[in-house]
C-alpha positions as CSV (number, residue, x, y, z in Angstrom):
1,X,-10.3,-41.1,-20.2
2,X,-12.6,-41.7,-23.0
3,X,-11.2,-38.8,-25.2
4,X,-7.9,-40.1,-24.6
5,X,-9.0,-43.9,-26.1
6,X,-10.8,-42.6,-28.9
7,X,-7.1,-40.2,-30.0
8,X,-5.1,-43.6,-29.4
9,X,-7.2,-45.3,-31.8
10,X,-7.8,-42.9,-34.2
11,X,-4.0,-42.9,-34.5
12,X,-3.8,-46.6,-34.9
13,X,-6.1,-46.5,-37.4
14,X,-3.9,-44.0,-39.3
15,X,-0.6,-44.9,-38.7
16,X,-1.3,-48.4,-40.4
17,X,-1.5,-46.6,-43.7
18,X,-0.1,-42.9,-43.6
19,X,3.6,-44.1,-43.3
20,X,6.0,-40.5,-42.8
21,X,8.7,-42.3,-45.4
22,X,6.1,-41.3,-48.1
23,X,6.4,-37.0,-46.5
24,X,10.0,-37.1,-44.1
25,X,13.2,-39.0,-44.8
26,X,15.6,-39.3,-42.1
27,X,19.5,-37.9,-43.3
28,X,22.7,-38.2,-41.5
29,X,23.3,-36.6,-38.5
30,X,26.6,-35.1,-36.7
31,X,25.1,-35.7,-33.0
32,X,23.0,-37.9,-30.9
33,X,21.9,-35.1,-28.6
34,X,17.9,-34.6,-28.8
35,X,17.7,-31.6,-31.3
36,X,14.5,-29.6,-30.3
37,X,14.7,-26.1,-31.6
38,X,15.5,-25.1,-35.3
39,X,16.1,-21.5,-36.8
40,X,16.2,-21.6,-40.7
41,X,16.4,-18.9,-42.9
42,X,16.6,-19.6,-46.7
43,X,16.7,-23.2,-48.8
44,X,20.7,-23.0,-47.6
45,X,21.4,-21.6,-44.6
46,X,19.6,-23.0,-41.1
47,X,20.3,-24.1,-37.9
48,X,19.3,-26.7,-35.0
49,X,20.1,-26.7,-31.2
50,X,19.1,-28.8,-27.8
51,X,20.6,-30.6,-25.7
52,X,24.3,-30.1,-23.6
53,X,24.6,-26.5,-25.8
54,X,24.2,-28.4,-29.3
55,X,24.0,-26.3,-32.3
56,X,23.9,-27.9,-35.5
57,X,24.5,-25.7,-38.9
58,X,23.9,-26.7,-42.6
59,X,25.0,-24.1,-45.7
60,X,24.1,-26.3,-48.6
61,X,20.4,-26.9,-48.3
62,X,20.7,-29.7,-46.0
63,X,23.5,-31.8,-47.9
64,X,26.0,-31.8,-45.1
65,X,25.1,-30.5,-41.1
66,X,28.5,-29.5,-38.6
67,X,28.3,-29.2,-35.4
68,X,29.4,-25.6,-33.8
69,X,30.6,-24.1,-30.9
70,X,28.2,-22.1,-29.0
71,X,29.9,-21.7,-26.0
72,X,26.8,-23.5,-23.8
73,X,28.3,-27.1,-23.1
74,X,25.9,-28.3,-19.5
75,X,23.0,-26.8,-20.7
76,X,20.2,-27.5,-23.2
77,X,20.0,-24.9,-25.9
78,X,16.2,-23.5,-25.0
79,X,15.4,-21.3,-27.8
80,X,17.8,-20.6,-31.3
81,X,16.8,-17.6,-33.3
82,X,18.4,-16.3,-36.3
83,X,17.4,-13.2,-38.8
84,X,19.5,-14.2,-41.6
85,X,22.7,-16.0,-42.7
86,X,24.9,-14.0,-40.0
87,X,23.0,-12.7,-37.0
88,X,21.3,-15.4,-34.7
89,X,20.8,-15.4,-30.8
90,X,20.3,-18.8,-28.4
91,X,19.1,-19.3,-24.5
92,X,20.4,-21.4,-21.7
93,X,19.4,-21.7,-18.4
94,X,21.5,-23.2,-15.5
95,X,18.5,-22.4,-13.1
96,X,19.5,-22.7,-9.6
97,X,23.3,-20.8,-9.7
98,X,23.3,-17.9,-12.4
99,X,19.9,-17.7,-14.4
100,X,20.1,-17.2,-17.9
101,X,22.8,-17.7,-20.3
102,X,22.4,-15.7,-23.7
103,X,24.9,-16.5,-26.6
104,X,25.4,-14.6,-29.6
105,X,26.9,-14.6,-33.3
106,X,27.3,-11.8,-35.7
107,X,28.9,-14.8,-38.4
108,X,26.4,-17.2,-38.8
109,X,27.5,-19.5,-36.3
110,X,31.4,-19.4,-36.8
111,X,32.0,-17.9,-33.3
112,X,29.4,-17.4,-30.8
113,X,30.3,-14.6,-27.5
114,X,28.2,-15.9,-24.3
115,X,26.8,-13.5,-21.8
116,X,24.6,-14.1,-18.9
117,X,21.7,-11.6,-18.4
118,X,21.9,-9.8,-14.6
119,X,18.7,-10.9,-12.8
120,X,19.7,-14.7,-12.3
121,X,16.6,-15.2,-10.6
122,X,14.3,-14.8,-13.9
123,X,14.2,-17.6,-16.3
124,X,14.0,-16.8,-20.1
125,X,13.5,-19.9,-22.9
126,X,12.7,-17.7,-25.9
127,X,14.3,-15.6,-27.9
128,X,12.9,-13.5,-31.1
129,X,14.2,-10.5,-33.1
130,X,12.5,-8.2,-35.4
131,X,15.0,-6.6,-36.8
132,X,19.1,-6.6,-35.9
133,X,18.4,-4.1,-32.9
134,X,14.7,-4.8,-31.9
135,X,14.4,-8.1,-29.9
136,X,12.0,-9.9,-27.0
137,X,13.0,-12.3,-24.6
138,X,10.8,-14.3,-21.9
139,X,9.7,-17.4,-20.0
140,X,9.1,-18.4,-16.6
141,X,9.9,-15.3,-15.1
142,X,6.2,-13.6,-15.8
143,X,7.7,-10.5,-18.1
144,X,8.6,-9.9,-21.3
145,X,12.0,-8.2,-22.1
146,X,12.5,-5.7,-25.0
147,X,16.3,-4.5,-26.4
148,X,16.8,-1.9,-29.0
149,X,20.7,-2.5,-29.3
150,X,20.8,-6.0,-30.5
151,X,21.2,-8.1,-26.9
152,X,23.4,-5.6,-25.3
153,X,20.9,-4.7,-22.6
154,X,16.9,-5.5,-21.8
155,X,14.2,-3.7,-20.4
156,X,11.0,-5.3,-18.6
157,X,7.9,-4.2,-20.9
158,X,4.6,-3.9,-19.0
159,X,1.8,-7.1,-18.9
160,X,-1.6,-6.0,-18.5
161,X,-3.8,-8.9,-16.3
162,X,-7.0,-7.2,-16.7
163,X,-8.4,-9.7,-19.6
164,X,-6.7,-12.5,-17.4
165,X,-6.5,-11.8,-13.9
166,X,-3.5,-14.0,-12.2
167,X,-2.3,-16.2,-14.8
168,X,-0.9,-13.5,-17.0
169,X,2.4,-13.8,-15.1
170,X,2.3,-17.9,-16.4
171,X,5.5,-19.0,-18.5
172,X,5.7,-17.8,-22.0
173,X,7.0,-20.6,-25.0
174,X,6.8,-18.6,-28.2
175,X,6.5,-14.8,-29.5
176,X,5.9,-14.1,-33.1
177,X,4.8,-10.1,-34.4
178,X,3.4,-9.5,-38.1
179,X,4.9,-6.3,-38.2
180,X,7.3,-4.1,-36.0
181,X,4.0,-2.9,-34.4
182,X,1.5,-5.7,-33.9
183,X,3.0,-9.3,-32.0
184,X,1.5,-12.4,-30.5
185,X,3.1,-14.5,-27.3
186,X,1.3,-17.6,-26.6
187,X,2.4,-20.1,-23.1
188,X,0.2,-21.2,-20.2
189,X,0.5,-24.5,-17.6
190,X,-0.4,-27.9,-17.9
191,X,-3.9,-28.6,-16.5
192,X,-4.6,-24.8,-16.0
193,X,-4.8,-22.4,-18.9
194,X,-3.3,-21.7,-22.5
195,X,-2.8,-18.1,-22.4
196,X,-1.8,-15.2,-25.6
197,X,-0.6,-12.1,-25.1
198,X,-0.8,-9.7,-27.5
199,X,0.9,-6.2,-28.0
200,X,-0.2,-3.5,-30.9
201,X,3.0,-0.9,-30.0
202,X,6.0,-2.6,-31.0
203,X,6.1,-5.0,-27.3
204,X,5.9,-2.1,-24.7
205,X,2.5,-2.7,-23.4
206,X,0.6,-6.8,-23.9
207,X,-2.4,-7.4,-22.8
208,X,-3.2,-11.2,-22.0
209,X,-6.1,-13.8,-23.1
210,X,-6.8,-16.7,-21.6
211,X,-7.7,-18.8,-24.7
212,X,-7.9,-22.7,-23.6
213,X,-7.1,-25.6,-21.6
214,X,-4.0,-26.2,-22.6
215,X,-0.4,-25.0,-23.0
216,X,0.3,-23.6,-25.9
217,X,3.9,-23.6,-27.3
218,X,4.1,-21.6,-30.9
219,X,2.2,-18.8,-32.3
220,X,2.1,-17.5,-35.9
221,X,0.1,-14.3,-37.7
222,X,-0.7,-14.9,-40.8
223,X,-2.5,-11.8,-41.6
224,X,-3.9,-9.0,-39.9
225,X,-6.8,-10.7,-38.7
226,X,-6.1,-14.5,-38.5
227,X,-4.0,-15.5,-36.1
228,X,-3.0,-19.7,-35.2
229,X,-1.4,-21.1,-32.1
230,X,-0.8,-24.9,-31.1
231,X,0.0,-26.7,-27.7
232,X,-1.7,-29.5,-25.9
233,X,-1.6,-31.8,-23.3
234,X,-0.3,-35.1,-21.7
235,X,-3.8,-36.5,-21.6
236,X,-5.7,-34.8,-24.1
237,X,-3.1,-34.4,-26.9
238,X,-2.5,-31.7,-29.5
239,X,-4.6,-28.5,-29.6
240,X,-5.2,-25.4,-31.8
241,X,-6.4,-22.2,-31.1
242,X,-7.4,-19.7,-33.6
243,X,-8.2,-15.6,-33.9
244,X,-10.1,-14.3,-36.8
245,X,-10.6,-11.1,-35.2
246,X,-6.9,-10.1,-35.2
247,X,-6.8,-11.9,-31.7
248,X,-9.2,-10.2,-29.6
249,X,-11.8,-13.7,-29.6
250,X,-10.3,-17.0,-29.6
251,X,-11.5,-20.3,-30.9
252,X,-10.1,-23.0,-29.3
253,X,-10.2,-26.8,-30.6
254,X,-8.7,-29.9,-30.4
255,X,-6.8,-32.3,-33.3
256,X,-7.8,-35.9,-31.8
257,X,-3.8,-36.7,-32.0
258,X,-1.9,-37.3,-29.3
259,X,1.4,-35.5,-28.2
260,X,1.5,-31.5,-28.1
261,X,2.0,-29.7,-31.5
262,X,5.6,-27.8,-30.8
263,X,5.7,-25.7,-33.9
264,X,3.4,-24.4,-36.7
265,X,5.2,-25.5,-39.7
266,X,3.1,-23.9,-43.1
267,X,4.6,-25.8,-46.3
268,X,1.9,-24.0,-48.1
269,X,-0.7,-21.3,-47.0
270,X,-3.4,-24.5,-46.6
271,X,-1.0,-27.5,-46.0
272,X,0.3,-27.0,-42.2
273,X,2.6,-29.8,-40.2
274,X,2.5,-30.1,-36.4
275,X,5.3,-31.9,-34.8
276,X,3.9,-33.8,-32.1
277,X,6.6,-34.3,-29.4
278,X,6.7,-37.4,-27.8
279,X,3.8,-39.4,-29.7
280,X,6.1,-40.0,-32.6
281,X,3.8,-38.7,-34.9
282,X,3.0,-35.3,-37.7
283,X,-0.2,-33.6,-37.6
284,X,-1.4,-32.8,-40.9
285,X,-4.1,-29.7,-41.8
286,X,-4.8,-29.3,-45.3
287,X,-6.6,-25.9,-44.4
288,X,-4.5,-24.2,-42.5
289,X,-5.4,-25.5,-39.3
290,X,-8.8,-23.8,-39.1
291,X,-11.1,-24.4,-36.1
292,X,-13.3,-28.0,-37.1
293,X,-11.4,-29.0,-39.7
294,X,-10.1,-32.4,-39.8
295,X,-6.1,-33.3,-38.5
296,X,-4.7,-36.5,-39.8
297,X,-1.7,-38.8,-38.0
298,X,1.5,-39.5,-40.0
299,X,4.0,-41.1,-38.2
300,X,7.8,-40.1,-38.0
301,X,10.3,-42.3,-39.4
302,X,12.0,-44.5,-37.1
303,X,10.0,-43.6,-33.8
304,X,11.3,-40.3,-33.7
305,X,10.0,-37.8,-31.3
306,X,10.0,-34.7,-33.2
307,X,10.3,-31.2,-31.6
308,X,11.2,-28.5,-34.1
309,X,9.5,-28.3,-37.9
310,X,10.0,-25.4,-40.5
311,X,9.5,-24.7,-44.3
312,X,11.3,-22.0,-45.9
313,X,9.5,-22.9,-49.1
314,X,7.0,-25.4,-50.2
315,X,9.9,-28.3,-51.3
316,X,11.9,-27.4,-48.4
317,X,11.0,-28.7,-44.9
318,X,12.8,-29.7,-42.0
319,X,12.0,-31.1,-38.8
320,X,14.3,-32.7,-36.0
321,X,13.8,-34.3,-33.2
322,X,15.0,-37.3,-30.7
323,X,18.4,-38.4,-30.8
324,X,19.9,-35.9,-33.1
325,X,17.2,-37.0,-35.3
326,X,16.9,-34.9,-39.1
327,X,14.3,-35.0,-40.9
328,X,13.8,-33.8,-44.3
329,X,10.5,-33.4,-46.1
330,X,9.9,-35.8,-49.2
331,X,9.3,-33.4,-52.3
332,X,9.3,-36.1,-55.0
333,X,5.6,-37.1,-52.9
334,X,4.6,-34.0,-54.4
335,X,5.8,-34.8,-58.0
336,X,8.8,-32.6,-57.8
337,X,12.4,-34.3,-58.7
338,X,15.6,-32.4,-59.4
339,X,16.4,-31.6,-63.2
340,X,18.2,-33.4,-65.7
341,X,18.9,-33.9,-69.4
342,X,17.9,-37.4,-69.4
343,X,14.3,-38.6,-69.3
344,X,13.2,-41.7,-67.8
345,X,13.9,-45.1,-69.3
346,X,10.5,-46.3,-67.6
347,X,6.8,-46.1,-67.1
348,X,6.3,-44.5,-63.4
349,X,3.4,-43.1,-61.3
350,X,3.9,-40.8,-58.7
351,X,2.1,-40.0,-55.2
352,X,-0.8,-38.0,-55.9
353,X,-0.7,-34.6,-54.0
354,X,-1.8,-33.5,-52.5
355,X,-2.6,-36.1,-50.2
356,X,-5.0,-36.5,-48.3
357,X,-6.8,-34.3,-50.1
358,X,-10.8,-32.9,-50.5
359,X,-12.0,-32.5,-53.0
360,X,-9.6,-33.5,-55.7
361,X,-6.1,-34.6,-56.2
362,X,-3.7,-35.2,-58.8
363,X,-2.0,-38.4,-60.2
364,X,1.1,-37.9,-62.3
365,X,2.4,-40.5,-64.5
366,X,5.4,-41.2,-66.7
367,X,4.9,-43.2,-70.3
368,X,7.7,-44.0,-72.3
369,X,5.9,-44.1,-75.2
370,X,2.4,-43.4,-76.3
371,X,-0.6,-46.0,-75.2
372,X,-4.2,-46.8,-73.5
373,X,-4.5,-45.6,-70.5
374,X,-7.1,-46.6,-67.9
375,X,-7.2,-45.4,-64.3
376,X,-8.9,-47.4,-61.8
377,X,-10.2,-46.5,-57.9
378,X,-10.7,-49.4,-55.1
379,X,-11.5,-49.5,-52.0
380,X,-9.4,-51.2,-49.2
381,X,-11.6,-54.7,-50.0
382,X,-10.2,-54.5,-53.4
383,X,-13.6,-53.6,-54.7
384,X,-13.7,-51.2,-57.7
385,X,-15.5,-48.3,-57.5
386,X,-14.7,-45.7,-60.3
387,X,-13.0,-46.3,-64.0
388,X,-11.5,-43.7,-66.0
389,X,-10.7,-44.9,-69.9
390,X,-8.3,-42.4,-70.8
391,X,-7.7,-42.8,-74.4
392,X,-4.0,-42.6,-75.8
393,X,-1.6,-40.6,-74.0
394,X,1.2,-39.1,-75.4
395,X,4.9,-40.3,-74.1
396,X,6.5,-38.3,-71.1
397,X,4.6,-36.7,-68.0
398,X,1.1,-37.0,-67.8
399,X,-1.7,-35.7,-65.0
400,X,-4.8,-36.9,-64.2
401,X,-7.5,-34.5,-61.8
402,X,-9.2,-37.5,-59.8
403,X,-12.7,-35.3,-58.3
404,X,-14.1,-37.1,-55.8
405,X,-18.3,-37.3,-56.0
406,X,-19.7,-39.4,-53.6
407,X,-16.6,-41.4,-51.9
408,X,-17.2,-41.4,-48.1
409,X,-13.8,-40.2,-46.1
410,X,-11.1,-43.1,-45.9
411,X,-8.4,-44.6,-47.7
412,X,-8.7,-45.6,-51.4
413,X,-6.0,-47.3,-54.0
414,X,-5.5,-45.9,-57.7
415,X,-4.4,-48.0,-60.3
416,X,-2.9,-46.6,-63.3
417,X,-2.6,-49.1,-66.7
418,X,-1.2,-48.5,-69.9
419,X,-0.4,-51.6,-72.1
420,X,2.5,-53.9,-69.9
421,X,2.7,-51.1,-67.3
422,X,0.2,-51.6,-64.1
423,X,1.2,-49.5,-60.9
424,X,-0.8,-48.4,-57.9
425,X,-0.9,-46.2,-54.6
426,X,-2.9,-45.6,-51.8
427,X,-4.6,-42.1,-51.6
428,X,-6.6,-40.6,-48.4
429,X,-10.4,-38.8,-48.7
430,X,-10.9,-36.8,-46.0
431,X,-14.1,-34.5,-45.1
């Protein structure tokens, strides 16, 4: 009870400053069905899907989404895959009459061909390829399925319980591999036990870990020997788990957020975004989600739950989420604006980035012409605590390395003044 206080006001505290219309703006959407899984596979091409057999489908980066026919129309979409702009695979479950429900498209989306897989008593609610033959399924049925012709037919692969006697049959959320050889499943059960299974011979033989309290829900190699998983709990809120071993020990730790981190969304190798489910909130790592370092609470725009989050390059981000919420990540917070042959007509400053940051940031501003420039830091109280006299700057863009020496963790204001031009922002230190 008293972990669960201290997330909720930690999050408070937060979310009275760390507003997500800085980092995620909310675009138009073709549905109001909750969108919970996404598939995308270049700046252009991706792909959402959830509830009643929605799939959504953008081809131009995000500047219009369409809704598709997947041939699922009862049944939540579980699990959307797809290995580039034409092949792509989605689960469906109608549980108690025919099991599983697998749909298919070999044209990005323009037709899909359903089939239903023949043991209707197993459950499966993911869905990964490596290649256009070489694919996994599982879930709650305990095993994990392997094809080698694309879908057409699956064979049970074998689950080794000696690392985790009983619970290695537990439901499975996510599978990931770092090569054709070596591949990572991560699941478990509320209240019981997060659990990874890993294979080393392209997904014929796993053996299983039990790794933390918690479920766990997506799973991503990064290397050969670091490996990062995220899940959580109703009542103790979003948790990591990490391998530096290549995932034979297992650190677990917890973020202090609440909700359960859904996907492992890497905008850069350091900067990684959790969306948090139900709390209506982004987790935020600036170091790659490492065991003991520090997580910070952004909250979604509109109080949007959001369920599916992926970059497919450090200016392109979306996430999705309650609704038919679409969300798509801010890149002029970073400094980055689309190109153009005019310049600006006025003195700017930009969001420092990154942000929060440790130890040092850096502020971007626009003169249009040259002048003084002085950069000051406050506190929250107003009270000045650093000055920077910057000389004359020259006109157009202009950076400024803020280095932090001595400023405890929190949340600071810089001020940027050249001549009639005074601006500020708020900027976050954390430790």
């Amino acid at each position: 009870m008293k972990k669960s206080v201290l997330t909720i006001l930690i999050f408070i505290v937060f979310s009275g400053f760390l507003k997500s219309q800085d980092y995620w703006l909310r675009v138009p959407s073709p549905t109001t069905r909750w969108l919970t899984k996404c598939s995308l596979v270049d700046t252009l091409y991706g792909w959402a899907a959830g509830d009643s057999g929605t799939v959504i489908n953008t081809t131009n980066g995000g500047n219009n989404w369409t809704i598709q026919n997947s041939g699922i129309f009862n049944y939540p979409i579980e699990d959307i895959f797809f290995l580039n702009r034409r092949l792509g695979w989605a689960l469906s479950n109608d549980y108690f009459v025919q099991g599983t429900l697998l749909t298919k498209t070999t044209n990005g989306g323009i037709n899909w061909v359903v089939s239903r897989l023949p043991d209707s008593a197993k459950v499966y609610t993911t869905i990964f390829f490596i290649d256009s033959l070489n694919g996994f399924i599982t879930g709650f049925s305990g095993n994990i399925n392997k094809t080698t012709n694309g879908g057409t037919s699956w064979f049970e692969t074998y689950v080794d319980s000696a690392y985790c006697p009983v619970l290695y049959l537990f439901p499975k959320k996510k599978i990931s591999f770092l090569n054709s050889l070596t591949g990572f499943a991560c699941g478990g059960h509320m209240d019981i036990a997060g659990i990874i299974w890993k294979t080393t011979n392209a997904g014929l033989h796993w053996f299983t870990f039990c790794v933390g309290p918690e479920p766990l829900f997506d799973i991503k190699p990064i290397s050969g020997t670091r490996i990062v998983s995220t899940g959580g709990d109703l009542e103790f809120g979003a948790s990591t788990v990490n391998s530096y071993d290549g995932g034979n020990i297992w650190l677990y730790d917890t973020t202090s957020l609440p909700g359960q981190g859904q996907n492992l969304a890497f905008r850069t190798p350091a900067e990684l975004w959790l969306p948090l489910s139900f709390s209506q909130i982004w987790g935020l790592n600036l170091d790659s989600g490492k065991t003991g370092t520090q997580w910070i609470g952004i909250q979604a725009p509109d109080s949007t739950s959001v369920y599916a989050a992926q970059f497919v390059s450090p200016t392109c981000g979306w996430g999705f989420g309650s609704n038919g919420a679409i969300l798509k990540y801010n890149s002029s917070v970073i400094g980055i604006t689309p190109t153009g042959t005019q310049l600006p007509d006025r003195n700017s400053l930009s969001q420092n980035y990154p942000n929060p940051f440790n130890p040092s940031t850096v502020l971007k501003y626009f003169l249009v012409k040259p002048g003084h420039v002085k950069i000051t830091i406050y506190d929250l109280l107003g009270k000045e605590v650093k000055v920077y006299f910057e000389g004359i700057r020259p006109a157009g863009d202009n950076t400024f390395r803020f280095v932090n020496f001595g400023l405890s963790s929190g949340i600071y204001i810089y001020k940027v003044t050249s001549g009639d031009f005074s601006d500020s922002k708020k900027m976050v230190i954390i430790k």
